[in-house]
C-alpha positions as a printed Julia matrix, in Angstrom:
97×3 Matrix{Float64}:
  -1.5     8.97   12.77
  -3.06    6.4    11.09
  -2.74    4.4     7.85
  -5.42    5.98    6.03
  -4.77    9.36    7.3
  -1.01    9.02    5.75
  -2.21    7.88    2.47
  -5.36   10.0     1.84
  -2.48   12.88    2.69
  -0.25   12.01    0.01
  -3.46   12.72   -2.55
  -3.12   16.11   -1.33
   0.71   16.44   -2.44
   0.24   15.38   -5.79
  -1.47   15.93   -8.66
  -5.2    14.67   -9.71
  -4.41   11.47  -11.64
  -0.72   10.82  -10.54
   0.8     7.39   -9.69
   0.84    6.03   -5.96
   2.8     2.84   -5.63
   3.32    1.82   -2.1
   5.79   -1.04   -2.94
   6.21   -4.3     0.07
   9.45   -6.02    0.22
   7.83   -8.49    2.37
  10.75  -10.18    3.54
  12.06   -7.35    5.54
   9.1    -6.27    7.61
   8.83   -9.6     8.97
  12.51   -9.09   10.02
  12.3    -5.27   11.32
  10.8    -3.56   13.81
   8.16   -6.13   14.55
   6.89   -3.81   17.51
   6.45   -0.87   15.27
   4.42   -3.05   12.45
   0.27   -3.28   13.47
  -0.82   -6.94   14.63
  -2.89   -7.9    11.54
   0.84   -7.61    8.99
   2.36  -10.59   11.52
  -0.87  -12.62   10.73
  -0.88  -12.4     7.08
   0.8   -14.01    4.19
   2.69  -12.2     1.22
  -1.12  -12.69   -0.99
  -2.83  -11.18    2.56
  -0.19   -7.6     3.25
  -0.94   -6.95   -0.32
  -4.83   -7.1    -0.1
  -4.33   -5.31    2.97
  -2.12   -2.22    1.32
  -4.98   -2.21   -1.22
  -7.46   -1.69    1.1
  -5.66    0.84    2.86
  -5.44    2.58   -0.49
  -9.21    1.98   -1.27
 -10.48    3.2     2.17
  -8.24    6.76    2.4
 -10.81    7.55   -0.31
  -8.71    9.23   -2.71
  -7.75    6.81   -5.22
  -9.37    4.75   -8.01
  -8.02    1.78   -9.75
  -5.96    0.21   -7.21
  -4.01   -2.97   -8.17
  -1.35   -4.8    -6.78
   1.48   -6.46   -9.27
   4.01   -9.25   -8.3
   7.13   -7.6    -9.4
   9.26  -10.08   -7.95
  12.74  -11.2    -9.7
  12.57  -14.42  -11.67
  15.22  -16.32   -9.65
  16.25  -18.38   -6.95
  17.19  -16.99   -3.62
  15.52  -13.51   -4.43
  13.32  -11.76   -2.51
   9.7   -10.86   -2.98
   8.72   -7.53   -4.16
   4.77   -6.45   -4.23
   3.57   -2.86   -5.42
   0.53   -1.95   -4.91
  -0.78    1.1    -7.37
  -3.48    3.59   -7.21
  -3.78    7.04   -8.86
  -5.08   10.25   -7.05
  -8.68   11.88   -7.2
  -6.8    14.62   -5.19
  -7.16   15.87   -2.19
 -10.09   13.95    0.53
 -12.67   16.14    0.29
 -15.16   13.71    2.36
 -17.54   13.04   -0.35
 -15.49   10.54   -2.47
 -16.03    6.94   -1.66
């Protein structure tokens, strides 16, 4: 399975309009299961994984008005937190772009 046949399946599990957030606590892919993680995620920065998550989102062709926020804490020594949002056109029907 790919990434964009995962996420254009989750359309099909919710209702039209509801909330995706695919949230990125980018500190701990980088620390597990670098194997199971595709190349390009090792080659990008925090600003680059979440662009990429957004694309994902963009391309499974099933959501409209993706964004990504920063939700990170305000304070030393935490770690990052990204979510990237989207709401569902439904089900991938082919036809939406």
């Amino acid at each position: 399975m790919t990434e964009l046949t995962i996420l254009s399946g989750y359309s099909s599990l919710v209702l039209y309009g509801t909330l995706i957030c695919v949230c990125l606590l980018t500190k701990l892919p980088n620390r597990c299961f670098p194997t199971k993680a595709v190349d390009v995620w090792h080659r990008l920065d925090d600003a680059g994984r979440t662009k990429l998550v957004e694309l994902y989102l963009r391309d499974a062709g099933n959501f409209q008005d993706v964004r990504s926020e920063d939700r990170s804490p305000k304070r030393m020594f935490s770690d990052p937190l990204y979510a990237v949002l989207g709401n569902s056109t439904g089900p991938f029907d082919g036809s939406q772009t």
